[in-house]
C-alpha positions in Angstrom: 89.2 5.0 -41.8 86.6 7.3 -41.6 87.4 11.0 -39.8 84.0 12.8 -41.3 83.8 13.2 -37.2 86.8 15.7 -37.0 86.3 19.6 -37.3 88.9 20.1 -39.8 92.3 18.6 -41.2 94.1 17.3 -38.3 98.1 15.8 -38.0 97.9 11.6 -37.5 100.7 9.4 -36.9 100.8 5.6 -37.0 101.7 3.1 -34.0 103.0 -0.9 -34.3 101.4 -1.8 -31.0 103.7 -5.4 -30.6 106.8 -3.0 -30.9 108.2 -0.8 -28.9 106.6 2.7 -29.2 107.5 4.5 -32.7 105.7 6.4 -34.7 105.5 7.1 -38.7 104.1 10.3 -39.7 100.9 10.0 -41.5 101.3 14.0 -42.2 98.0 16.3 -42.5 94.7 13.9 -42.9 90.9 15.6 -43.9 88.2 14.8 -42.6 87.0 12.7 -45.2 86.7 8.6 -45.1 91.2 7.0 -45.7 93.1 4.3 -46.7 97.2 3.8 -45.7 98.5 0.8 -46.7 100.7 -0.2 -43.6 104.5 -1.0 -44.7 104.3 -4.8 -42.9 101.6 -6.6 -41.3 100.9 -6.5 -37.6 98.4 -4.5 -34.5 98.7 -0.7 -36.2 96.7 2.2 -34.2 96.4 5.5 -35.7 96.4 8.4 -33.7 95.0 11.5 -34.9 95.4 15.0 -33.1 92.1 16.5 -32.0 89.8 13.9 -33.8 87.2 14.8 -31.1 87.5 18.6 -30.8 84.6 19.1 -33.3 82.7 22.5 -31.6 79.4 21.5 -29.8 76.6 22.3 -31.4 74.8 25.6 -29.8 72.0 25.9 -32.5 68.6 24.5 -32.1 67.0 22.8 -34.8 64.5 24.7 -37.1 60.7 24.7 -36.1 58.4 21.8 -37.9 56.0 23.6 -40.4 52.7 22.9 -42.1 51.3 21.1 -39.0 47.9 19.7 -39.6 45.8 17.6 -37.4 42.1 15.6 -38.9 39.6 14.1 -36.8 39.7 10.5 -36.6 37.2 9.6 -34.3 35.0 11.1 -31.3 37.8 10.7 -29.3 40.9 10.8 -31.9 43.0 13.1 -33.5 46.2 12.1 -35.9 48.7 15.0 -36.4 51.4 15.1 -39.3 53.9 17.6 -39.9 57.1 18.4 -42.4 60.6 17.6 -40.7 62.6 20.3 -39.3 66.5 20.1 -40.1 69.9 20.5 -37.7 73.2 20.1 -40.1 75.0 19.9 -36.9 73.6 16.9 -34.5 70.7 16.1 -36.4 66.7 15.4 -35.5 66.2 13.6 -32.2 62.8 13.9 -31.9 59.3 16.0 -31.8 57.6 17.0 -28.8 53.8 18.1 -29.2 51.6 19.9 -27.5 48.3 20.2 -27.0 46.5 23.5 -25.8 49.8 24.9 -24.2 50.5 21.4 -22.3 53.5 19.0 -23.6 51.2 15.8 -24.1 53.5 13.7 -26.1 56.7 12.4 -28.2 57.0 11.4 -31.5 60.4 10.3 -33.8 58.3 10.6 -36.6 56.6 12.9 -38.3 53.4 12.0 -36.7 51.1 11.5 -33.7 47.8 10.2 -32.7 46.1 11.9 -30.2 43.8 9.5 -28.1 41.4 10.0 -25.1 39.7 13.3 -26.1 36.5 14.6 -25.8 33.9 14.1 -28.2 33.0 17.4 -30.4 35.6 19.0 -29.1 38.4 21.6 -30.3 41.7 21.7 -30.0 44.9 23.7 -30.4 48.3 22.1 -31.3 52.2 22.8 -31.8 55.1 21.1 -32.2 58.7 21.5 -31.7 61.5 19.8 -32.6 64.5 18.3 -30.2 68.3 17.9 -31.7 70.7 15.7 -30.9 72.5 18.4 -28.3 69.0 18.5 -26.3 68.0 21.9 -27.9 64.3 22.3 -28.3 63.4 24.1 -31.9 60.6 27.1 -31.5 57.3 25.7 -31.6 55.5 25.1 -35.2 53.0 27.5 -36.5 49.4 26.2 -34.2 47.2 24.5 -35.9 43.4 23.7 -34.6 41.6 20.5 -35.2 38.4 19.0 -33.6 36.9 15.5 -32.5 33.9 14.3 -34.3 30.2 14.7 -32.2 29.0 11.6 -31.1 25.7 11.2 -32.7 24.7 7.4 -31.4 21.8 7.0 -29.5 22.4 4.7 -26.8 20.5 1.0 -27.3 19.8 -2.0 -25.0 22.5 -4.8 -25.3 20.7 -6.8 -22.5 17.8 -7.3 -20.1 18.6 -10.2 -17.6 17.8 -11.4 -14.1 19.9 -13.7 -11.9 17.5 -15.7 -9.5 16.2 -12.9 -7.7 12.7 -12.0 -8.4 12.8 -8.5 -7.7 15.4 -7.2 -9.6 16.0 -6.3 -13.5 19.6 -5.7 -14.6 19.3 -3.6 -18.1 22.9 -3.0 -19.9 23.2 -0.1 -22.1 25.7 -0.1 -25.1 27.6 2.8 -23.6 27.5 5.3 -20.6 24.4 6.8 -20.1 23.0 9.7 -18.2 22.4 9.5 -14.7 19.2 11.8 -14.2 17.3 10.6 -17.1 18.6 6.6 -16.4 17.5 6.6 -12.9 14.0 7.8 -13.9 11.7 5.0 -13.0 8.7 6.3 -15.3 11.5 6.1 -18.1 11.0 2.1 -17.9 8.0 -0.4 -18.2 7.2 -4.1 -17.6 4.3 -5.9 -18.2 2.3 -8.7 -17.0 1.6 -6.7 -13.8 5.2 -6.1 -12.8 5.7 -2.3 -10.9 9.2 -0.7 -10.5 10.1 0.8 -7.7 13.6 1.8 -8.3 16.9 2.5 -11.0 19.9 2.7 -10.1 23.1 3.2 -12.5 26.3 1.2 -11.5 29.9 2.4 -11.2 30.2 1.2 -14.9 27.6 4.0 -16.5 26.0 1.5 -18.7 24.1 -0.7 -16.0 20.7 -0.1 -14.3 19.5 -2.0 -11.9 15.5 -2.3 -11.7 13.9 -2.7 -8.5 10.3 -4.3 -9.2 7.2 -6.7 -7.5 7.9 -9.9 -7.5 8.3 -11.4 -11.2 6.8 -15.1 -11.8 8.6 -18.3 -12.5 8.7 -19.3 -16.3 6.7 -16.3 -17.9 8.2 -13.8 -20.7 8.4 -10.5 -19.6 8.9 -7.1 -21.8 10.7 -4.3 -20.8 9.9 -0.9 -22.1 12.4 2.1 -22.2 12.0 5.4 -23.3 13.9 9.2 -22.7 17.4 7.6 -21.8 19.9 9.7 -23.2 23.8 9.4 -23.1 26.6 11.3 -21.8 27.2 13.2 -25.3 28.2 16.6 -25.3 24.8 17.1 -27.1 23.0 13.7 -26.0 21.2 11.0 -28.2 18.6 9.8 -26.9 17.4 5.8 -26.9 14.9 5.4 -29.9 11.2 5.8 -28.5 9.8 2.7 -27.1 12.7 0.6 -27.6 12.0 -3.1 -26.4 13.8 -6.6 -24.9 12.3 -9.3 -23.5 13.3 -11.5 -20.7 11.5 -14.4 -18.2 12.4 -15.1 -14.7 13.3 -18.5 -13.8 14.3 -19.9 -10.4 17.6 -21.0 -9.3 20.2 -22.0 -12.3 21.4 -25.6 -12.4 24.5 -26.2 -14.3 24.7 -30.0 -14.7 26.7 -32.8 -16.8 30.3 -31.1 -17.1 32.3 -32.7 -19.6 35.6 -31.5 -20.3 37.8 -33.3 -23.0 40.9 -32.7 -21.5 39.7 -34.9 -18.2 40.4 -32.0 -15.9 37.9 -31.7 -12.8 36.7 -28.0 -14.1 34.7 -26.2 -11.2 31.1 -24.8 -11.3 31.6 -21.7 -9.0 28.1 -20.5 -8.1 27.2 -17.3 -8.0 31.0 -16.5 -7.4 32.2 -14.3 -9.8 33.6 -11.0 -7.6 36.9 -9.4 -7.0 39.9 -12.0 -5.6 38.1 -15.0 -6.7 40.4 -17.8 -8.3 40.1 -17.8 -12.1 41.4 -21.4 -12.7 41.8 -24.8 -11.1 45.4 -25.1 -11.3 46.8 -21.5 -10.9 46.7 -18.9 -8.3 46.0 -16.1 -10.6 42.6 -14.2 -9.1 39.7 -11.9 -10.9 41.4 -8.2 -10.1 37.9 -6.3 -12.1 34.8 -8.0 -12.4 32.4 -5.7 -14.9 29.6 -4.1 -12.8 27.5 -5.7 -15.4 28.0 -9.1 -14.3 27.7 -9.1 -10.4 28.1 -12.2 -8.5 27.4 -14.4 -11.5 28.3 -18.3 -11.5 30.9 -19.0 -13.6 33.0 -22.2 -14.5 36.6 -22.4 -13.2 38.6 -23.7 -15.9 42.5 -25.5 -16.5 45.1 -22.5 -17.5 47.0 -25.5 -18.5 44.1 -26.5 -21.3 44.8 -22.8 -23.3 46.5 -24.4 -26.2 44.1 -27.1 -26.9 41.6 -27.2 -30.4 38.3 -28.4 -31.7 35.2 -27.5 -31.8 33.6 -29.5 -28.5 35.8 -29.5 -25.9 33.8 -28.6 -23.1 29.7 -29.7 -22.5 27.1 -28.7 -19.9 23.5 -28.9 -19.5 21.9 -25.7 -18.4 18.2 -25.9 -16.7 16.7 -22.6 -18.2 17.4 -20.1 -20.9 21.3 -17.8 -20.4 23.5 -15.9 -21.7 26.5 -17.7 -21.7 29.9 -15.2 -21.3 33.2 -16.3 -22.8 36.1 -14.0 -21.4 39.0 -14.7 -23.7 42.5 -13.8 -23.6 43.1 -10.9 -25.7 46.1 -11.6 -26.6 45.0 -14.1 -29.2 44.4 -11.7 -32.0 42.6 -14.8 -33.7 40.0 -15.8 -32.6 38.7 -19.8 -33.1 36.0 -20.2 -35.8 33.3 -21.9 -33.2 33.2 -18.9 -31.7 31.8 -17.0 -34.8 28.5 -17.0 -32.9 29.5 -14.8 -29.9 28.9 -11.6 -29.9 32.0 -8.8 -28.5 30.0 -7.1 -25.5 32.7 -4.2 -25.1 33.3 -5.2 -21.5 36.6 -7.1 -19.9 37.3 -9.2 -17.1 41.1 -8.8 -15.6 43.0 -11.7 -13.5 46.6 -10.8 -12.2 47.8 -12.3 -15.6 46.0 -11.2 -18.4 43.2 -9.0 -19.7 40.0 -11.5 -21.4 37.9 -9.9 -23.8 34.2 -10.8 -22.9 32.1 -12.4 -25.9 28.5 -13.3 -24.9 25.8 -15.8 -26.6 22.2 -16.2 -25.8 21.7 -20.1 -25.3 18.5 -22.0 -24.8 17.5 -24.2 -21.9 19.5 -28.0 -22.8 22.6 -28.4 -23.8 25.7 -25.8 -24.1 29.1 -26.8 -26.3 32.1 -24.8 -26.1 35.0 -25.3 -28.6 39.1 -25.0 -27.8 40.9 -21.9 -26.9 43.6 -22.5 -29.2 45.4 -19.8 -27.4 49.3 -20.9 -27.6 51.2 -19.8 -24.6 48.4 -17.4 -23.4 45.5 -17.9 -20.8 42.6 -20.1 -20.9 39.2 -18.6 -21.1 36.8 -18.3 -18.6 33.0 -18.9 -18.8 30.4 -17.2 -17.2 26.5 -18.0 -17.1 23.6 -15.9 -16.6 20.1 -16.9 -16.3 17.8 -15.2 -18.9 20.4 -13.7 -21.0 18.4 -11.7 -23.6 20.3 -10.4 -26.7 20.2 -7.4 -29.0 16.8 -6.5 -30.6 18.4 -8.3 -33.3 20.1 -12.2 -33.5 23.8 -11.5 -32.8 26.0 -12.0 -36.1 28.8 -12.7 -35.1 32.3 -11.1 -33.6 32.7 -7.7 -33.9 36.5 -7.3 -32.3 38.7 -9.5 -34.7 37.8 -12.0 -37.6 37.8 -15.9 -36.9 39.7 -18.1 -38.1 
């Protein structure tokens, strides 16, 4: 029996419980694990006097020391600390605090901090919390700061979708509003004037308004002066460059899909509350500002387990990008898709959150492999004319390794 839980030696008696009530004195018992050997066999209880009288603890636990906190990242900070002690209820947990406000729990002795500001300092404690609900003091502060962000902001893409007049540039991360809405920051050739830049809700996306661009030639686009939203901002390399060419309306033609299923070509139908697949009622609930209105194919949910590497084929009648969103969940991605680049962004349905993988794919010809996703979603594809990539060949994933 073990009694470590009593506050002291306490009187215990025994009791047959298929008898009628006797008891045999067990006499003064410590508290401290016990063995009685019972005189026959049969349903014995032991009843000890007081067994939960032990005092409540009134003492808080001591305060964690040597708190120290190192920058991780622009935006992280990890935080260890040496355990505090309670000999009466014991550690519960640690409660942390960040510039006076409680901004977390831990039942270790450590915490990451996430979401901060880039080149930024801040002040931390900690307390600790017993098993009676007593908080400790609060550890000596400690001071620890994010790391500057010192990445000047590049093109990922220059595209347009069918409408002569506008340009839609994607940055690799939030950019400034004055600078990126400065039409003399931008250039076209061939004859092509701007008239107008807006930045989207997203902070990465500018929309060029410009004359009239002509079927089937190559345009480049020149940027200069954009900076980002850093706390001291980077600004884009001088003269940085993408081409593109404008090419009339996209035809999507010769859908093949292994599976048999009648997959849909959606045109220009990406948005909000839009059905993501043919056999489920699961919508788009955020469409990336980046990808407005695009045409997209509406796949089979039920096809997410299937394999190979050519599993679904379509002709496209000019040069895209070709987007694959794809479930997130599947940490693993499949090999074929070694050739997609991770763009950052996301599309979310009412079921899952895609990670969005894009590949720039000439005019003819477009073979997309399996999902090989289990018992998560199916992936969605999404085409846009004139995708143009990085000033470099994408090399591959960037968010997890394939198989």
């Amino acid at each position: 029996m073990d009694l470590s839980g009593m506050a002291g030696a306490q009187q215990a008696v025994a009791v047959d419980t298929k008898l009628a009530y006797a008891e045999i004195d067990l006499g003064t018992l410590n508290p401290t694990n016990q063995t009685w050997t019972a005189p026959y066999s049969s349903d014995w209880a032991i009843a000890v006097e007081g067994f939960s009288k032990r005092s409540p603890d009134t003492s808080p636990p001591t305060a964690p020391q040597s708190l120290g906190g190192i920058a991780i990242s622009k935006s992280q900070i990890d935080l260890t600390w040496q355990a505090a002690s309670d000999p009466e209820s014991g550690i519960n947990k640690y409660l942390i605090y960040r510039d006076g406000t409680k901004v977390g729990e831990s039942t270790t002795t450590s915490f990451s901090d996430l979401g901060l500001a880039e080149n930024s300092t801040y002040a931390y404690e900690v307390s600790a919390v017993n098993g009676a609900s007593l908080e400790s003091k609060k550890s000596t502060p400690t001071s620890a700061a994010t790391l500057a962000d010192t990445t000047a902001p590049s093109i990922i893409s220059g595209t347009t979708s069918g409408d002569p007049n506008k340009v839609t540039v994607a940055f690799s991360e939030p950019v400034e509003e004055a600078s990126s809405e400065n039409m003399s920051n931008y250039g076209v050739d061939n004859g092509v004037t701007i008239s107008g830049a807006s930045l989207a809700s997203d902070l990465k996306t500018v929309v060029l308004t410009t004359s009239p661009h002509t079927d089937g030639v190559t345009y480049t686009l020149n940027v200069n002066n954009i900076r980002d939203r850093a706390r001291t901002p980077n600004v884009i390399v001088a003269n940085t460059q993408v081409t593109y060419s404008f090419a009339g309306q996209l035809v999507i033609s010769n859908l093949t899909v292994d599976s048999g299923k009648a997959y849909e070509v959606v045109e220009n139908g990406l948005q909000n509350g839009a059905l993501a697949y043919i056999d489920r009622g699961y919508t788009l609930n955020d469409v990336p500002v980046s990808l407005p209105a695009a045409t997209y194919i509406k796949t089979a949910n039920d096809d997410k387990g299937l394999t190979g590497s050519s599993f679904i084929t379509f002709d496209v009648n000019q040069n895209v990008t070709v987007y694959l969103a794809h479930d997130n969940r599947i940490t693993t991605k499949p090999s074929w898709m070694v050739s997609f680049t991770d763009t950052g962004d996301d599309l979310v349905t009412t079921d899952s959150t895609l990670s969005i993988f894009a590949k720039v794919v000439s005019a003819g010809a477009v073979t997309l492999g399996g999902n090989e996703g289990g018992g998560n979603s199916m992936y969605s594809v999404i085409i846009i004319p004139q995708g143009t990539p990085l000033l470099a060949a994408p090399t591959g994933l960037t968010k997890v390794s394939p198989k």
